[in-house]
C-alpha positions as CSV (number, residue, x, y, z in Angstrom):
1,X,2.6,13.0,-24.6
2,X,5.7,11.1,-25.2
3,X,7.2,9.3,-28.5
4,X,8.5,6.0,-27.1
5,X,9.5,3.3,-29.5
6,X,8.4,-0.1,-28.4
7,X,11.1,-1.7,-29.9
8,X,13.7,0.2,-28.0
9,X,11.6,-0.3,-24.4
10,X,11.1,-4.3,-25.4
11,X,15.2,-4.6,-25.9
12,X,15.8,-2.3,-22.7
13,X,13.1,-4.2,-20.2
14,X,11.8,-7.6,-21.5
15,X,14.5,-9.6,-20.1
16,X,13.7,-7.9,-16.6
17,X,9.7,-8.3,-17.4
18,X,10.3,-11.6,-18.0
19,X,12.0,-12.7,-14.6
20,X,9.4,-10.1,-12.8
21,X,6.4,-12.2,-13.9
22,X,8.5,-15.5,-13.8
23,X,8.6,-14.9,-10.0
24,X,5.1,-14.6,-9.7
25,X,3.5,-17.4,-12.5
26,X,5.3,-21.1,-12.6
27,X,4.0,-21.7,-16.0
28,X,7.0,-21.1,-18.7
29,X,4.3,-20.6,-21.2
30,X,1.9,-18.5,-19.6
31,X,4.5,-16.0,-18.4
32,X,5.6,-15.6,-22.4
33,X,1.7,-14.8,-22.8
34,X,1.5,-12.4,-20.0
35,X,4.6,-10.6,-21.0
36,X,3.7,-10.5,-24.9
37,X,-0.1,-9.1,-23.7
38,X,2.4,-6.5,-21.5
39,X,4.1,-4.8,-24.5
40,X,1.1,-5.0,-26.9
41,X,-0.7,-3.1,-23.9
42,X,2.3,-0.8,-24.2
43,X,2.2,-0.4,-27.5
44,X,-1.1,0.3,-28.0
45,X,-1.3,2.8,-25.2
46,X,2.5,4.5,-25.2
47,X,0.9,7.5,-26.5
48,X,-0.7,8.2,-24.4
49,X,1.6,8.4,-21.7
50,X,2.2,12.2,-20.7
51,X,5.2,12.0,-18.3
52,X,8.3,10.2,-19.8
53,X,9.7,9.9,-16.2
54,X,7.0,7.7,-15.4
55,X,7.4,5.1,-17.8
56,X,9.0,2.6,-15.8
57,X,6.3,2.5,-13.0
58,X,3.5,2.6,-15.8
59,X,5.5,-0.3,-17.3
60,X,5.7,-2.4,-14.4
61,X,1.9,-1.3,-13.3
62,X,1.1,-2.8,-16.6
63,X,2.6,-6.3,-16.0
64,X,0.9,-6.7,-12.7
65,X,-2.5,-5.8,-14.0
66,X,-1.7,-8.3,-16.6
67,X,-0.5,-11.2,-13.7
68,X,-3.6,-10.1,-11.7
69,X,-5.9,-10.6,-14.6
70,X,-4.2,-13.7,-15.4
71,X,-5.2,-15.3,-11.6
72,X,-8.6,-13.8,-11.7
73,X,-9.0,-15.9,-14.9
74,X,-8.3,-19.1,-12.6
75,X,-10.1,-18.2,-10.1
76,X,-6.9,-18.0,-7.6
77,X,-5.9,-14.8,-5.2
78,X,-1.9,-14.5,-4.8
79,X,-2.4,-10.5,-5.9
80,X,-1.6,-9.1,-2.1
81,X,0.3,-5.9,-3.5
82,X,-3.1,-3.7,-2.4
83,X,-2.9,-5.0,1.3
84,X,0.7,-4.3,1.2
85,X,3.3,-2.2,-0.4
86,X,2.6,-1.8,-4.1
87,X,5.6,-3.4,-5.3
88,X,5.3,-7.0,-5.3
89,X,7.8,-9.3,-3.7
90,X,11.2,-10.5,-4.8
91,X,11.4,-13.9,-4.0
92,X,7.8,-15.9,-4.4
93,X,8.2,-18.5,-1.5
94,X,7.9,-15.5,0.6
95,X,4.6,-14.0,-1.3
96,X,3.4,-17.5,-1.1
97,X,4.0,-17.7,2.4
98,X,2.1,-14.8,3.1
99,X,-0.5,-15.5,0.8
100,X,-1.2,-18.9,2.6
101,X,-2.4,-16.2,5.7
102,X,-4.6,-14.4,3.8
103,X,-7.2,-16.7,3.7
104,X,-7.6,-17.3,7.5
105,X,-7.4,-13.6,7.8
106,X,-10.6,-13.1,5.8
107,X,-12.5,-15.5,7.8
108,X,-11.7,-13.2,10.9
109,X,-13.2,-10.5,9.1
110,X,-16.1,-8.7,10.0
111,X,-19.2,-10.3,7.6
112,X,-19.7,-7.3,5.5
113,X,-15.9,-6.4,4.7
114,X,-15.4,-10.7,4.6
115,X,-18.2,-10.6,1.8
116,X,-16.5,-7.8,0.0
117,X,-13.2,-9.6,0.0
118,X,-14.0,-13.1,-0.8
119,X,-16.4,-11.6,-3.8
120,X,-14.0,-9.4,-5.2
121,X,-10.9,-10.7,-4.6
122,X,-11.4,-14.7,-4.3
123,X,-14.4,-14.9,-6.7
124,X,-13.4,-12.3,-9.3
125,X,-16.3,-9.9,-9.6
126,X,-15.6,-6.1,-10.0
127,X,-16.6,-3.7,-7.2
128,X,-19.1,-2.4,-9.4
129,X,-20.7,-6.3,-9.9
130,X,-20.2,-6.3,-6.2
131,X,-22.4,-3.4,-5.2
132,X,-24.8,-5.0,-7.7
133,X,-25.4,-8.0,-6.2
134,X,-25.2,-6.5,-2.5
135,X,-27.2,-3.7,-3.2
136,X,-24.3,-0.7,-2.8
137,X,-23.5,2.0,-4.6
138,X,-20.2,2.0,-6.3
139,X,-18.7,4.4,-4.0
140,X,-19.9,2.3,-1.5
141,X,-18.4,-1.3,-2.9
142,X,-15.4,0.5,-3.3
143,X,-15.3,2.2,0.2
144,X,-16.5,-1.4,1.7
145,X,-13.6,-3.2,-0.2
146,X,-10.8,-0.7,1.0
147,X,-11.7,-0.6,4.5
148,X,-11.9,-4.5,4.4
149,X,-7.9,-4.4,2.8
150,X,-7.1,-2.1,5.2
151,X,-8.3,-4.6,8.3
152,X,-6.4,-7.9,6.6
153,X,-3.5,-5.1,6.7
154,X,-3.9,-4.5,10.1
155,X,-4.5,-8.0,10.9
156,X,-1.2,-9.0,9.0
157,X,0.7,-6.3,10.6
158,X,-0.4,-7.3,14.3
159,X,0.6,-11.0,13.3
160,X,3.5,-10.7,11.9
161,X,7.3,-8.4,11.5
162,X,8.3,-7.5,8.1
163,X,11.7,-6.6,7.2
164,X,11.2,-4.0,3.7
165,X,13.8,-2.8,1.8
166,X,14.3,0.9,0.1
167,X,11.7,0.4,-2.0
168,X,9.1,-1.1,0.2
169,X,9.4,-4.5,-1.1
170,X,9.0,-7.5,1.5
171,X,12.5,-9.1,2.3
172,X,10.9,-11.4,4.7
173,X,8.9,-11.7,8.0
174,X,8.9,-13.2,11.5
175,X,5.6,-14.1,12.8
176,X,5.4,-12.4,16.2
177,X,5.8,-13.9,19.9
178,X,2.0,-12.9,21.0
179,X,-0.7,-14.5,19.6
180,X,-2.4,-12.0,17.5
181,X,-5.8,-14.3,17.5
182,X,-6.1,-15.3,14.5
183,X,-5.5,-18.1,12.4
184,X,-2.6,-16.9,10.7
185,X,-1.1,-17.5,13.6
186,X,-1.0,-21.6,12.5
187,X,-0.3,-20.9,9.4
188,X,2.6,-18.8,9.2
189,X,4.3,-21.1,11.8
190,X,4.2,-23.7,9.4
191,X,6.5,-21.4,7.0
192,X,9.2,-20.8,9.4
């Protein structure tokens, strides 16, 4: 367990916090919300942290759980950081961009993993509330859900080039010469 001080962490990472969620939520207000719900999360929970060396990624996981939960409250996907590297993207036109494909991706979805997505993801229900209503267990909402993330990974991947930097983050993307068979393919055109 580590001591932390949440004044000292607030003085060393808000500013940074700030322009993190800024990138991902237009509304000035709502990203003072999301980042004063981020370090009452962390100061209620700090304690509970073992490893001091992973304070920084807890931090940040903590902020896009909170940005995640703030679009599942309005009913809108942009969260893409499980179908592709977990860090999310530094500039949002190109986040947007690629969020525009993910729809027509899901529609090229097999039914059962296209279910799963638009359930989870698009209409907000845990995989647990999932597996309720489609009669899985939770292993197998959660398996059904992965492999269906996994496919729109595929599916992006075989549509498009990403450039990544160190750290895995998207720099930007080229939508590739062959047509991949998908929607996406009008789509991401339109971005270029």
């Amino acid at each position: 367990m580590i001591q932390a001080d949440t004044e000292v962490i607030w003085q060393g990472l808000s500013q940074a916090l700030r322009a993190f969620i800024k990138r991902r939520v237009s509304n000035e207000g709502d990203v003072e919300d999301i980042l004063q719900d981020v370090f009452y999360k962390i100061h209620r929970n700090i304690n509970g942290l073992k490893d001091e060396n992973r304070l920084r990624g807890w931090i940040y996981q903590i902020s896009r759980n909170a940005i995640i939960d703030y679009y599942r409250r309005q009913n809108i996907l942009v969260e893409i950081s499980e179908l592709l590297p977990d860090e999310l993207l530094p500039e949002p036109s190109v986040g947007q961009e690629i969020a525009a494909c993910l729809r027509p991706l899901v529609n090229h979805l097999p039914d059962k993993y296209k279910q799963a997505i638009m359930l989870t993801e698009f209409n907000g229900l845990t995989q647990k509330e999932m597996g309720e209503r489609l009669g899985l267990s939770l292993s197998g909402a959660k398996s059904r859900v992965q492999r269906g993330r996994q496919e729109l990974k595929a599916m992006l991947l075989a549509c498009c080039d990403f450039e990544f930097d160190q750290m895995g983050n998207i720099l930007d993307y080229q939508p590739r010469q062959n047509d991949c068979g998908t929607a996406c393919d009008e789509t991401c055109a339109r971005h270029l």
